[in-house]
C-alpha positions in Angstrom: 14.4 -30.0 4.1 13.7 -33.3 5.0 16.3 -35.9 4.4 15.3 -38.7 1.4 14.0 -41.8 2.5 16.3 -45.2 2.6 15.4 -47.3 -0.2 14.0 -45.3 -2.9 15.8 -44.1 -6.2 18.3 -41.3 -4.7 17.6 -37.8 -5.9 19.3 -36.5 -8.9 18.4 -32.9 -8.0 18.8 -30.7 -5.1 15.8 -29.7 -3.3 17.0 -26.1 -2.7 17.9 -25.7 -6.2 14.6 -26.4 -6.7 13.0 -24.3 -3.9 14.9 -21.7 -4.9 13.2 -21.8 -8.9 9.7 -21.8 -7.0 10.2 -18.7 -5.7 12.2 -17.6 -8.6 8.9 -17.9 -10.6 6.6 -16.9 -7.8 8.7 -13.5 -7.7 8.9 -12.8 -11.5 5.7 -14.0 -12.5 7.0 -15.9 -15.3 6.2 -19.6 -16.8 8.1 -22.2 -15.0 9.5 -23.3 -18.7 10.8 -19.5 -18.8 13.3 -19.7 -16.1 16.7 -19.3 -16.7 19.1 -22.1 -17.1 21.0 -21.8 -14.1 18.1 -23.4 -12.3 17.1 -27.0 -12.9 15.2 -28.5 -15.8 12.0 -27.6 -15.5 
């Protein structure tokens, strides 16, 4: 994963969390707003 850029806002989520609820949905088929709460806010 690339590293965030200097300057901006930093990020408030991590991006494997989020990687990790891509593929979540991509495996189960489901709705992003379906996935389970232990993943971030969709």
């Amino acid at each position: 994963m690339p590293a965030a850029k200097p300057g901006g806002r930093p990020r408030s989520t991590s991006l494997w969390a989020v990687l990790n609820a891509i593929f979540y949905v991509v495996t189960q088929g489901c709705k992003w707003r379906a996935i389970p709460a232990d993943f971030p806010a969709w």
